[in-house]
Backbone as numpy.savetxt, mean C-alpha at the origin, in Angstrom:
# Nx Ny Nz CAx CAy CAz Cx Cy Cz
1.90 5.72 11.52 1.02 6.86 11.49 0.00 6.73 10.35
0.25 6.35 8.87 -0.74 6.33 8.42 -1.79 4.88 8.56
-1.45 4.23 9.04 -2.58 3.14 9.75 -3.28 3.63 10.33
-3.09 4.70 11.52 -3.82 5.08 12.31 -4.63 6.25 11.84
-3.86 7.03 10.38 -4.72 8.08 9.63 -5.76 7.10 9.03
-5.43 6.28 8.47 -6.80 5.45 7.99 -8.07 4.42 8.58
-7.73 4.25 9.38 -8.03 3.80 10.64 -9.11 4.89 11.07
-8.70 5.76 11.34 -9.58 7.21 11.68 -10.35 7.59 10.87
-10.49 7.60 9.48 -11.15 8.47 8.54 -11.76 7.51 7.57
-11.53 6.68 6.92 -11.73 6.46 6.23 -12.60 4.38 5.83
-11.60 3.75 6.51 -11.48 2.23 6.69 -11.16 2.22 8.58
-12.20 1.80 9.24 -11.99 1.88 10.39 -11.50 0.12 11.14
-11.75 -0.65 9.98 -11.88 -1.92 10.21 -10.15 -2.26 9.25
-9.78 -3.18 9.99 -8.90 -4.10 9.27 -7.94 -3.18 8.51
-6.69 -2.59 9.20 -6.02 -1.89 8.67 -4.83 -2.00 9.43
-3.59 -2.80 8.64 -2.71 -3.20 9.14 -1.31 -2.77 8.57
-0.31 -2.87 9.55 0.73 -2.13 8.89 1.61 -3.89 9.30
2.92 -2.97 8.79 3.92 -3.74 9.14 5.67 -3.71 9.43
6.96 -3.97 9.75 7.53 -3.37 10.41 8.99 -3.14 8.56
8.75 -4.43 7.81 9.76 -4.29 6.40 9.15 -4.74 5.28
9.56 -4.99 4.00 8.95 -5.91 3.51 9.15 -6.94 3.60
9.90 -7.93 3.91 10.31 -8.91 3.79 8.75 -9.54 4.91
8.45 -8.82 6.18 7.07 -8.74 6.73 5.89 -8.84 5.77
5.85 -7.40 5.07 4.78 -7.10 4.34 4.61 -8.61 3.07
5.14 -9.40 2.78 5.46 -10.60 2.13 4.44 -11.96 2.63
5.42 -11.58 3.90 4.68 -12.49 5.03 2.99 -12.28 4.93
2.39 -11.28 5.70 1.78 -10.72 5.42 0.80 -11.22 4.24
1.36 -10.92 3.11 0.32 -10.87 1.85 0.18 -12.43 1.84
0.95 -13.36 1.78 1.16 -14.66 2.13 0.38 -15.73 3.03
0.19 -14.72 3.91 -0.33 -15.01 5.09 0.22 -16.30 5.94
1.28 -16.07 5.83 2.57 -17.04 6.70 2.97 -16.72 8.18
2.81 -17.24 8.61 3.62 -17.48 10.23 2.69 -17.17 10.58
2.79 -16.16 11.49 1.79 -15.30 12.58 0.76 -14.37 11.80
0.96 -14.50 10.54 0.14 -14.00 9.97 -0.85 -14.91 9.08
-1.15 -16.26 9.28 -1.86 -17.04 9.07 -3.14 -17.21 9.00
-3.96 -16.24 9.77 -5.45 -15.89 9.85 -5.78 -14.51 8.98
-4.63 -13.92 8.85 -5.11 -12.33 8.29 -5.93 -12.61 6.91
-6.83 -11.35 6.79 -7.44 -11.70 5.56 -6.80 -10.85 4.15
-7.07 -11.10 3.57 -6.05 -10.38 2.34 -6.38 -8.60 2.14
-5.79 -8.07 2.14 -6.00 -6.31 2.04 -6.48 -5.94 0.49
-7.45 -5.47 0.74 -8.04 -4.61 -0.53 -7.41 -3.38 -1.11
-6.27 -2.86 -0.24 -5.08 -1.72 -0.89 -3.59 -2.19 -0.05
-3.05 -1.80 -1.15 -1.41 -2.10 -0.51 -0.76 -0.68 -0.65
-0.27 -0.34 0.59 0.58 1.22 0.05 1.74 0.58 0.69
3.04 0.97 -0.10 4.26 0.60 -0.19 5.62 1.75 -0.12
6.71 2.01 1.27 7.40 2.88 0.81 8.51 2.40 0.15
9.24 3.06 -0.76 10.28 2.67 -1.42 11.20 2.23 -0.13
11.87 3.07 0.80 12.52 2.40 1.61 12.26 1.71 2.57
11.49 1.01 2.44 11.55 -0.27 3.49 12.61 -0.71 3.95
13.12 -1.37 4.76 14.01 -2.10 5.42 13.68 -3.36 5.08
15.06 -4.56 5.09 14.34 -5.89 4.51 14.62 -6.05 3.05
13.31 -5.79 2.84 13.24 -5.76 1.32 12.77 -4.79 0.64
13.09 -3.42 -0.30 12.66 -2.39 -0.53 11.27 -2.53 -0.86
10.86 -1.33 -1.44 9.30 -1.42 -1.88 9.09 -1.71 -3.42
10.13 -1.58 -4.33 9.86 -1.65 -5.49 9.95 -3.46 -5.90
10.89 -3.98 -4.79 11.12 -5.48 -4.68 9.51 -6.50 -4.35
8.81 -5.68 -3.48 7.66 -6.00 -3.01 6.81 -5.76 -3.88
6.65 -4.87 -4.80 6.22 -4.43 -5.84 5.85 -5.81 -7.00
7.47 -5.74 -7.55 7.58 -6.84 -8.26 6.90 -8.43 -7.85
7.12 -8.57 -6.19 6.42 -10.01 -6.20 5.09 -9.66 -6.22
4.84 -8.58 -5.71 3.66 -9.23 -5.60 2.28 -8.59 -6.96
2.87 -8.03 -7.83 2.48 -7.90 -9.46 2.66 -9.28 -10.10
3.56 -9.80 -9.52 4.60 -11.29 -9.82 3.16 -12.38 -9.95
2.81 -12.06 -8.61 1.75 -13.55 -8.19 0.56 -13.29 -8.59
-0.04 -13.88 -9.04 -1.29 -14.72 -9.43 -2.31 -14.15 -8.68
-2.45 -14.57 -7.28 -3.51 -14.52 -6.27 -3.51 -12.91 -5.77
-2.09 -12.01 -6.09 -1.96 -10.61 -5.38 -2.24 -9.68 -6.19
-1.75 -9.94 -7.66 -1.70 -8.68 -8.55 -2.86 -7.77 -8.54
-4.29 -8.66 -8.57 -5.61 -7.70 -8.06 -5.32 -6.18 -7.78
-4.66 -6.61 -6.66 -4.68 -5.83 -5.21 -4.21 -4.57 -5.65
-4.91 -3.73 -5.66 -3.99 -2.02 -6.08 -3.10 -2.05 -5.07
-1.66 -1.05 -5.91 -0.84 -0.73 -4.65 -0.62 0.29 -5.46
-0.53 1.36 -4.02 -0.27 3.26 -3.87 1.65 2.84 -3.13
2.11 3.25 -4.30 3.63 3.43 -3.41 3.29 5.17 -3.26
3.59 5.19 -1.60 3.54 6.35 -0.76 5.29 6.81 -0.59
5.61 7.60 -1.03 7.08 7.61 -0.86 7.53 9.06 -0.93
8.73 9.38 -0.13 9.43 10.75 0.26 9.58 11.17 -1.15
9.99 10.04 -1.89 11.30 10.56 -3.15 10.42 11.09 -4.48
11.03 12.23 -4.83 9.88 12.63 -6.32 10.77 12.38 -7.55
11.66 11.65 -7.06 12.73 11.46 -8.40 11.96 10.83 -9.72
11.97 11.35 -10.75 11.05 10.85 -11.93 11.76 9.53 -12.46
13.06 9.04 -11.76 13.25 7.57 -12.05 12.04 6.98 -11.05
12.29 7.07 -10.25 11.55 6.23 -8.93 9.49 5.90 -9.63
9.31 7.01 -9.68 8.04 7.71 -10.24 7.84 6.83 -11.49
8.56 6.68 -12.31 8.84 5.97 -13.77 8.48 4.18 -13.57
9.95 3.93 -12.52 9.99 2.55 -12.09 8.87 2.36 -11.77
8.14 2.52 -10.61 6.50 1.93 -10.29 5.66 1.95 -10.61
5.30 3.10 -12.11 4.69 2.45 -12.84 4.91 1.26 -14.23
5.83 1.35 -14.12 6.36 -0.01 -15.34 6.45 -0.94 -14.26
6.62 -0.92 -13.00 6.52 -2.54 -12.90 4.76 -3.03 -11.96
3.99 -1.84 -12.20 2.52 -2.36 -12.23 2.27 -1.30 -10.62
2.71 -0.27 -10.05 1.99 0.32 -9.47 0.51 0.87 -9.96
-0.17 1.29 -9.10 -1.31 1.66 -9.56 -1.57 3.44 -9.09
-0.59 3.61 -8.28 -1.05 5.15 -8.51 0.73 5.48 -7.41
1.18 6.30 -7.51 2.36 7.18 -6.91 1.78 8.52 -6.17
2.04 8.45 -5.00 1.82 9.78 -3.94 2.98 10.37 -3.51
3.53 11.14 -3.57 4.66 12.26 -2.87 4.59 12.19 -1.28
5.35 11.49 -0.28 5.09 11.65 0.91 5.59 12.89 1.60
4.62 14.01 1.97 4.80 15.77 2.01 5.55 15.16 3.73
6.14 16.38 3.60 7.31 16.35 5.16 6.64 16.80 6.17
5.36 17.47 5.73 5.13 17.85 7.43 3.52 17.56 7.62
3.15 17.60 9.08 2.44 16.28 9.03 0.89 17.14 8.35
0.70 18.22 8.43 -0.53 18.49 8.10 -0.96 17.88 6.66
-0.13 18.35 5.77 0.25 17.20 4.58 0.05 16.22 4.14
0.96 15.26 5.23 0.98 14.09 5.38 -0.11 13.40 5.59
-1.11 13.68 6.80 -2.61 13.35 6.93 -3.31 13.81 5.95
-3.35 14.80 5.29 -4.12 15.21 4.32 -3.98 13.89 2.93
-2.96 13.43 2.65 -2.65 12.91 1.49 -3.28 11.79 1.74
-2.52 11.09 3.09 -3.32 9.64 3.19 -4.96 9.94 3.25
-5.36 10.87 3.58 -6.79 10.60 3.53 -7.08 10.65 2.02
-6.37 10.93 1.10 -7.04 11.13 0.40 -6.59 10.01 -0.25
-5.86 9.08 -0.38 -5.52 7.92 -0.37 -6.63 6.98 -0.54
-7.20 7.18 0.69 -8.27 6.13 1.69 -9.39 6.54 1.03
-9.69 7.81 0.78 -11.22 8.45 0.10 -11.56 7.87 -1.09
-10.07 7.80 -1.88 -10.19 7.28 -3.67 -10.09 5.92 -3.28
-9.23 5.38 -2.69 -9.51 3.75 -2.89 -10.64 3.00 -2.07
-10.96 3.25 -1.08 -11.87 2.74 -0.04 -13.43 3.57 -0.52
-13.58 5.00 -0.89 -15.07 5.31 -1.42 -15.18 5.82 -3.03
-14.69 5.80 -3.87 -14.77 6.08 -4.71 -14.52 5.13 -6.03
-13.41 4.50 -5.88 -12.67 3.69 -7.23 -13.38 2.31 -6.55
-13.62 1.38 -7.99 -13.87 0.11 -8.20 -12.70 -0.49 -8.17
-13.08 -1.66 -7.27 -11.62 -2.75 -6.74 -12.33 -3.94 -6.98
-11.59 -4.84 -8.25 -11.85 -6.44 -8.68 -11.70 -7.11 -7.13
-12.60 -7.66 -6.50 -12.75 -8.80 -5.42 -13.00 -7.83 -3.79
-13.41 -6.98 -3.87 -14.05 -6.00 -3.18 -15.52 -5.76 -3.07
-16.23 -6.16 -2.46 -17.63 -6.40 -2.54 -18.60 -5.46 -1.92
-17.92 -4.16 -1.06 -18.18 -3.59 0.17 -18.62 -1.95 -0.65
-19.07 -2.36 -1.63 -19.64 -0.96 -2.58 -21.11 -1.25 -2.95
């Protein structure tokens, strides 16, 4: 759903999801079937992923060289001020509360998409 919120509003081009992290990896990697993709100018990440959590995905990819650039919005249910704490010490770039119901929910990701896609400066982003 929020692919398709961003997709709609904001970034109509090139907006891809994926099914865990251990995918989303792939993905940034651009391994297997994901070999042609081009690299994403925002990463939003939920803590529970399947696979490999989000704070794990976090870490690699703050980890690497070629990814750290890349802002990542962990989008997540949980408001626990550990969770909140953790992603920014290990290099999130911004934390969103994922609201339970959907009016909310669309509302937030857009606003997601508004600050990173029209507003904020992104190192290797040229489209401003």
């Amino acid at each position: 759903m929020t692919a398709e919120i961003l997709s709609g509003n904001v970034c109509p081009n090139h907006v891809h999801s994926v099914a865990d992290g251990v995918e989303a990896m792939a993905f940034l990697h651009r391994q297997g079937k994901y070999a042609g993709a081009l690299p994403p100018h925002l990463i939003m990440l939920d803590l529970n992923m399947p696979r490999k959590d989000g704070l794990t995905v976090l870490v690699e990819v703050k980890s690497d060289i070629e990814l750290r650039k890349i802002p990542v919005v962990i989008f997540s249910a949980s408001l626990a001020g550990a969770d909140i704490a953790r992603s920014y010490d290990l290099g999130a770039n911004s934390y969103v509360g994922k609201p339970g119901e959907l009016k909310g929910f669309v509302a937030a990701v857009t606003a997601i998409g508004d600050f990173w896609f029209g507003i904020s400066s992104v190192a290797g982003r040229e489209d401003h």
